[in-house]
N, CA, C and O of each residue as an XYZ file, in Angstrom:
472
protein
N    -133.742     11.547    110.780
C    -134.399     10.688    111.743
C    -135.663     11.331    112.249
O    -135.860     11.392    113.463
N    -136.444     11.767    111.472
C    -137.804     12.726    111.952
C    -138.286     12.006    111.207
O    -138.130     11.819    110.000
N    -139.041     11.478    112.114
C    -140.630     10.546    112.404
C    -142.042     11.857    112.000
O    -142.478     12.920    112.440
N    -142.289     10.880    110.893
C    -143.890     12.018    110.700
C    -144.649     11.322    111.098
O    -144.745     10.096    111.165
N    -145.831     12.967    111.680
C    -147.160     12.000    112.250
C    -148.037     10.945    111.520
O    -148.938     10.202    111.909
N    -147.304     11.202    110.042
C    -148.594      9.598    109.560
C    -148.006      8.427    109.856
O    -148.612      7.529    110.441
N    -146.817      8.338    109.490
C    -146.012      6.909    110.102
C    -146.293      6.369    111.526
O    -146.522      5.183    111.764
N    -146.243      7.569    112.643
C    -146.915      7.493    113.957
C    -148.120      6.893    113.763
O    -148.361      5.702    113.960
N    -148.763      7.603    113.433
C    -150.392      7.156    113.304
C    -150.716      5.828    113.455
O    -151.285      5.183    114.335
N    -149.969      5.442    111.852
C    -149.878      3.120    111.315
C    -149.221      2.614    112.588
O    -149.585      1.526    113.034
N    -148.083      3.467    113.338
C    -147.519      2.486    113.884
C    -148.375      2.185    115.449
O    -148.439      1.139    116.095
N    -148.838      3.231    115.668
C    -150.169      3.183    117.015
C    -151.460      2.126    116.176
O    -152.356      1.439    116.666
N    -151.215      2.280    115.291
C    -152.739      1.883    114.861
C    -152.811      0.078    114.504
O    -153.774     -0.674    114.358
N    -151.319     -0.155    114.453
C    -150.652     -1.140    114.189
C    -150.505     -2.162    115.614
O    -150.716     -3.355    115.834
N    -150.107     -1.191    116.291
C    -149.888     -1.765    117.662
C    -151.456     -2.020    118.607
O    -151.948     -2.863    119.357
N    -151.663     -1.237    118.245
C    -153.706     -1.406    119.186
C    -154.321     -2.497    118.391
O    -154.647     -3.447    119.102
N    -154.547     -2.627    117.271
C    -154.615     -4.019    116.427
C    -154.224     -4.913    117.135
O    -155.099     -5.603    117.657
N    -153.195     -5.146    117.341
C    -152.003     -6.455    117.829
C    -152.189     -6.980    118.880
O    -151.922     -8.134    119.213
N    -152.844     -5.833    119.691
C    -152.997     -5.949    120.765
C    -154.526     -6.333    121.479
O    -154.823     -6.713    122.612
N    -155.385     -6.024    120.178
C    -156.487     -6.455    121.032
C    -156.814     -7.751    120.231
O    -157.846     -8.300    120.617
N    -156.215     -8.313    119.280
C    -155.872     -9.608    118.364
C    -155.011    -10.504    120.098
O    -155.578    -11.312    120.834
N    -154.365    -10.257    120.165
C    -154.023    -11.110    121.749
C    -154.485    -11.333    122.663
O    -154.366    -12.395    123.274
N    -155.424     -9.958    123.138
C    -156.249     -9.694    124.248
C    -157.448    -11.194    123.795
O    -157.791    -12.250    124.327
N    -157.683    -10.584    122.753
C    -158.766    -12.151    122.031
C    -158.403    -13.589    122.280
O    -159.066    -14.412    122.911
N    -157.512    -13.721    121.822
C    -156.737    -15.115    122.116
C    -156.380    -15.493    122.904
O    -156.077    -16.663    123.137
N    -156.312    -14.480    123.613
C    -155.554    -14.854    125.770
C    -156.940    -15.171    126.086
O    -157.244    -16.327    126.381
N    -157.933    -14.099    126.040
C    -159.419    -14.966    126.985
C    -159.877    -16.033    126.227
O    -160.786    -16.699    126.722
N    -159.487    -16.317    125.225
C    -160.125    -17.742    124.580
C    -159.728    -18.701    125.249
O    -160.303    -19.661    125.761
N    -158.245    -18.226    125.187
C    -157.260    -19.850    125.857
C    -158.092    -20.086    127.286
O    -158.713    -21.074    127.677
N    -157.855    -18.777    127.915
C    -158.659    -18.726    129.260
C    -159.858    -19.094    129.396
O    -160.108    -19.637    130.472
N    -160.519    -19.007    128.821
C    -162.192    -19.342    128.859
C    -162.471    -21.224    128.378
O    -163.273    -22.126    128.618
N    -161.014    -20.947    127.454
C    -161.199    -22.889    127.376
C    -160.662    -23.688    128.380
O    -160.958    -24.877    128.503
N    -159.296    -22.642    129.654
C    -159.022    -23.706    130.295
C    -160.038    -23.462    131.866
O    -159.687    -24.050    132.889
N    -161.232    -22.580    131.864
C    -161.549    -22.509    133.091
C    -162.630    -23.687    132.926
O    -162.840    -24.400    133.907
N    -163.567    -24.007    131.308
C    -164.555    -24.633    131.190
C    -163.744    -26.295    131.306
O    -164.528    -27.211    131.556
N    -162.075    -26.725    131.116
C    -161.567    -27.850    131.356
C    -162.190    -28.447    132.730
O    -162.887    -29.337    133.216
N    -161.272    -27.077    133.040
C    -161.246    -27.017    134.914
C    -162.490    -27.650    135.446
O    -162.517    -28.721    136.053
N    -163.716    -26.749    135.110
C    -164.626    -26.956    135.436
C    -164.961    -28.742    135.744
O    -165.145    -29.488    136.706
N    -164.894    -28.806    134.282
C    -165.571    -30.707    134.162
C    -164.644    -31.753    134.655
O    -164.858    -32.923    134.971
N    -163.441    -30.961    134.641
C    -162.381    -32.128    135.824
C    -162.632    -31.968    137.155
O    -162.155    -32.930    137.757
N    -163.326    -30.956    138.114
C    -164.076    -30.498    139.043
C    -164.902    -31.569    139.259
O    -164.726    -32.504    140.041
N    -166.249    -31.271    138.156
C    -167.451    -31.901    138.254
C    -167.464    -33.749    137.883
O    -168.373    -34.543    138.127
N    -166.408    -33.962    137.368
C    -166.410    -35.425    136.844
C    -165.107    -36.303    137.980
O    -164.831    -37.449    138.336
N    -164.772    -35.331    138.129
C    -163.395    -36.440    139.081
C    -163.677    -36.179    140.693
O    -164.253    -37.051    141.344
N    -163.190    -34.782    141.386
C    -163.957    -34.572    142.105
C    -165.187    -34.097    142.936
O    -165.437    -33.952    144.133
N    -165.763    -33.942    141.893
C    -167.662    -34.182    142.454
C    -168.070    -35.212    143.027
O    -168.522    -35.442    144.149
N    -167.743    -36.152    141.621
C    -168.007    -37.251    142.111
C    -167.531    -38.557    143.053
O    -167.937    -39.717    142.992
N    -166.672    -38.049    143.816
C    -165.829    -38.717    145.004
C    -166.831    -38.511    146.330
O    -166.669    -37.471    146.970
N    -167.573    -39.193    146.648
C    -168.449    -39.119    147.630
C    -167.585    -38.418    149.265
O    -167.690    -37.345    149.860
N    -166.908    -39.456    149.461
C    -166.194    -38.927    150.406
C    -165.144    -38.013    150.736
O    -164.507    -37.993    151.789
N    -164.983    -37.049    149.472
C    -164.506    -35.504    149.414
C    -165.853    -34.871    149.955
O    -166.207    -34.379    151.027
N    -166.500    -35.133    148.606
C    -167.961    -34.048    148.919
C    -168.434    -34.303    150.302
O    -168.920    -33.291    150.807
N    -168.438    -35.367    151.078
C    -168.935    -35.284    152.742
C    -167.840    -34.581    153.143
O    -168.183    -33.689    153.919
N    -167.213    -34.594    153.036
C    -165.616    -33.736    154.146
C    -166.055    -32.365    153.466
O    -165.610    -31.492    154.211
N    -166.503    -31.962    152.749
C    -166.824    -30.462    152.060
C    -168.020    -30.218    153.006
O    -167.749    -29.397    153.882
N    -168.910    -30.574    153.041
C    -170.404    -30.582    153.385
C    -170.031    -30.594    155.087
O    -170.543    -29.786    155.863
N    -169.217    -31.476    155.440
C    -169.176    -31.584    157.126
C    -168.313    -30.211    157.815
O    -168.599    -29.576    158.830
N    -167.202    -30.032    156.891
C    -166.445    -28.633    157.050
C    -167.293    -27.437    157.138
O    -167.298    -26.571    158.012
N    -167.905    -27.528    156.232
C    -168.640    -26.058    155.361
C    -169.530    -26.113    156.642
O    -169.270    -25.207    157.434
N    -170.770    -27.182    157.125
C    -171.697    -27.329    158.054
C    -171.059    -27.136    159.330
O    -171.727    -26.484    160.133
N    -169.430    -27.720    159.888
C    -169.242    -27.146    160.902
C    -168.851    -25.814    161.154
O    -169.109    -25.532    162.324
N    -168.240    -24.706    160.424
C    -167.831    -23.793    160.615
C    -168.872    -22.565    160.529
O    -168.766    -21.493    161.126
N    -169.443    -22.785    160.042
C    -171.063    -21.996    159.904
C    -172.126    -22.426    161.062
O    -172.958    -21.630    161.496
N    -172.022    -23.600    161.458
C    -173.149    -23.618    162.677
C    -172.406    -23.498    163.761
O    -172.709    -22.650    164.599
N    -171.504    -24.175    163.902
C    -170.210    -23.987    165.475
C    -169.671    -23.198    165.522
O    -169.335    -22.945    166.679
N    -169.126    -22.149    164.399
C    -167.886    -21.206    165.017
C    -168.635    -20.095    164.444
O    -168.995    -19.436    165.420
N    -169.031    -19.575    163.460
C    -169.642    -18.452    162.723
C    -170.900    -17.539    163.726
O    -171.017    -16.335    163.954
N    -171.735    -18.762    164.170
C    -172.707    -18.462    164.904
C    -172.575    -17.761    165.703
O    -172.804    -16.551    165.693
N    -171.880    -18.905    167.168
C    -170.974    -18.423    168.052
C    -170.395    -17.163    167.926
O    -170.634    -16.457    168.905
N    -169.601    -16.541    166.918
C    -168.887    -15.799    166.867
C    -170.027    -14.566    166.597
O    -169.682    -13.592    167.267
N    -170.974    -14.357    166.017
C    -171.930    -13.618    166.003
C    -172.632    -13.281    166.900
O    -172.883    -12.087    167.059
N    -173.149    -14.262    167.745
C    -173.447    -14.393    169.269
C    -172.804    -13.063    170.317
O    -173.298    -12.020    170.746
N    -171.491    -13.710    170.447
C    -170.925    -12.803    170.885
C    -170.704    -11.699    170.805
O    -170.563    -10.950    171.772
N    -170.592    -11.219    169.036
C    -170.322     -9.850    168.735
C    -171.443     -9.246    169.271
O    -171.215     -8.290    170.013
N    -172.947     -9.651    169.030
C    -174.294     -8.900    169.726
C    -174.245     -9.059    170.592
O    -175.087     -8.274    171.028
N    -173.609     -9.861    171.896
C    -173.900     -9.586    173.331
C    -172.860     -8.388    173.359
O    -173.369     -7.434    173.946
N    -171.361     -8.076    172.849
C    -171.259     -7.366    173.662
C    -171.568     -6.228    173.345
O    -171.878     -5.510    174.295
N    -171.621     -5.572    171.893
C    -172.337     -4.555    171.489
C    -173.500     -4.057    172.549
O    -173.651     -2.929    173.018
N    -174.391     -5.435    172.811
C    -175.300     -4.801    173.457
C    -175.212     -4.097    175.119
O    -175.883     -3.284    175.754
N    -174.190     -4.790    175.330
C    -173.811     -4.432    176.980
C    -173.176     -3.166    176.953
O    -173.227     -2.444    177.948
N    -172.544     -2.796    175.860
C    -171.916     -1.851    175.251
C    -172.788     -0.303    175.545
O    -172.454      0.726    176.132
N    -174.260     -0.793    174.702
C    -175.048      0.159    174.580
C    -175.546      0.669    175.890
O    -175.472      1.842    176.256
N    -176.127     -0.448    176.645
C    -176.548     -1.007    177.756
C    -175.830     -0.134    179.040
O    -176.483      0.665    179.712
N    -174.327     -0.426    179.280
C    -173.365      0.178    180.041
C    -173.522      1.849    179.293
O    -173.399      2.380    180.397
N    -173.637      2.692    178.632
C    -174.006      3.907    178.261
C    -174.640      4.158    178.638
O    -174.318      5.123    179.331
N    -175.810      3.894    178.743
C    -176.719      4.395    178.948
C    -177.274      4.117    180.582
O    -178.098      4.671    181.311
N    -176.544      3.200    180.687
C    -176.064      2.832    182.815
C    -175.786      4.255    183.239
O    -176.477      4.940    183.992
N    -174.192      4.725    182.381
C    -173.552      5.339    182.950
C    -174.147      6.947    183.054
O    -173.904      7.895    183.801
N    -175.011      6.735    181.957
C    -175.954      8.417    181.823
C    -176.701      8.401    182.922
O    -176.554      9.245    183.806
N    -177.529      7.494    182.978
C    -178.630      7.335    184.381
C    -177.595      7.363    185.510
O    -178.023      7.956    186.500
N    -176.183      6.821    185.651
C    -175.761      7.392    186.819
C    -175.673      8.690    187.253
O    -176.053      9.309    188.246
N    -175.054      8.946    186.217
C    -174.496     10.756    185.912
C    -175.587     11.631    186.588
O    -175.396     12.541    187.394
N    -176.980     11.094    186.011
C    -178.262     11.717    186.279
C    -178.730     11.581    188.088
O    -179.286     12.396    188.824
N    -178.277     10.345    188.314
C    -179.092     10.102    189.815
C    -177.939     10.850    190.901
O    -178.320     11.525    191.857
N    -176.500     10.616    190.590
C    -175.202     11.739    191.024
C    -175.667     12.675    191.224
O    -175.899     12.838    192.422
N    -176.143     13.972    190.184
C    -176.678     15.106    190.301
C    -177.433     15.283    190.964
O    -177.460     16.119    191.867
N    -178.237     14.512    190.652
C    -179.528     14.902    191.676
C    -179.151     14.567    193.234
O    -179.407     15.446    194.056
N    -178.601     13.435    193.654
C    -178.862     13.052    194.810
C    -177.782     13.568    195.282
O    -177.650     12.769    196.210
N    -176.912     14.256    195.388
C    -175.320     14.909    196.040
C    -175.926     16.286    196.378
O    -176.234     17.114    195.520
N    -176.088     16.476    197.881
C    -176.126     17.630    198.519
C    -175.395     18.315    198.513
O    -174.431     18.119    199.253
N    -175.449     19.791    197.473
C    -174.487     20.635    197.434
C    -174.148     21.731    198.655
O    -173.188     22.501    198.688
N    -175.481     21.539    199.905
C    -174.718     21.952    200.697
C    -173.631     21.721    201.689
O    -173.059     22.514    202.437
N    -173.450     20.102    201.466
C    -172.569     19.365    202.404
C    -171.433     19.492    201.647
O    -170.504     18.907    202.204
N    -171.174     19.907    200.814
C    -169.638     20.187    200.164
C    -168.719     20.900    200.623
O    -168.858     22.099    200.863
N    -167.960     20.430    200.751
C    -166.888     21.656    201.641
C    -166.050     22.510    200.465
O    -165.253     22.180    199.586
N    -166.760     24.036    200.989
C    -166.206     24.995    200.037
C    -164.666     25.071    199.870
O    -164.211     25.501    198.810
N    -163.764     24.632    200.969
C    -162.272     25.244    200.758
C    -161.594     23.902    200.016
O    -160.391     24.097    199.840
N    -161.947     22.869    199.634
C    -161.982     21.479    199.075
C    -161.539     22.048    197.413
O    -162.313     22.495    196.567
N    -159.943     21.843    197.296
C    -159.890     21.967    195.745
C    -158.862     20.560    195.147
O    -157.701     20.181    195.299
N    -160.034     20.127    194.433
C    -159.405     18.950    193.563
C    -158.948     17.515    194.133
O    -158.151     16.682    193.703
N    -160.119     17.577    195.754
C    -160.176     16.798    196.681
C    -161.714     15.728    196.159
O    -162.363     15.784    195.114
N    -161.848     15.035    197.088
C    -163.059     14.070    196.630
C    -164.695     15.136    197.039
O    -165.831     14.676    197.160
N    -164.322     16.426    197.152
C    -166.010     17.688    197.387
C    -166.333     17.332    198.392
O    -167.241     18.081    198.752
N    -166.081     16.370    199.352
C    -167.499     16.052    200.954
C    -166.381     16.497    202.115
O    -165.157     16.515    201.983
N    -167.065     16.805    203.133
C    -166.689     17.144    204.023
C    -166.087     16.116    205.089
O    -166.597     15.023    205.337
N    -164.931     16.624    205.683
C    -164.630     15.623    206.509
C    -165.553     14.987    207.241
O    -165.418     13.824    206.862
N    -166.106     14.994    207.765
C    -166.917     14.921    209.011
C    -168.353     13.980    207.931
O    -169.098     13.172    208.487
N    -168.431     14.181    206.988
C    -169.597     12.944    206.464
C    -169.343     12.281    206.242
O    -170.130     11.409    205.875
């Protein structure tokens, strides 16, 4: 029962044949039933006027009413986004500066830093 490598060989060489002999014939079938498809598409419903408006009114509402809209929004809040950052830096900045570090009460740990009395 020892298989030699030439018999191997025919029988790989046999099988990759076979196989791309099918591979051929599968996209044919395929390629003839997408071009069917197609002209039962274009001849039955293409031409149904009042599909193609329900296509055209769908397609036109969801792209001008909801798509838009929805874009709209994503850039406002992005931008408030950016907007509020850069708020919060300029706060950070006017904090520093304007908080008198001598009115801080030194014995103050992990309290709100101001002194009773301000």
């Amino acid at each position: 029962a020892v298989v030699s490598t030439q018999s191997t060989g025919n029988i790989e060489t046999t099988v990759q044949t076979t196989i791309k002999e099918k591979m051929t014939e599968a996209s044919g079938y395929l390629e003839g039933f997408l071009k069917w498809l197609y002209g039962q598409f274009m001849e039955t419903i293409g031409n149904c006027q009042p599909i193609a408006g329900v296509y055209i009114t769908v397609f036109n509402f969801t792209c001008d009413a909801i798509l838009i809209h929805v874009t709209l929004l994503y850039c406002g809040l992005s931008l408030v986004g950016f907007s509020l950052l850069f708020y919060m830096c300029v706060s950070r900045c006017e904090a520093r500066y304007f908080i008198k570090y001598s009115r801080l009460h030194p014995d103050d740990e992990g309290g709100n830093g101001w002194t009773k009395d301000h």
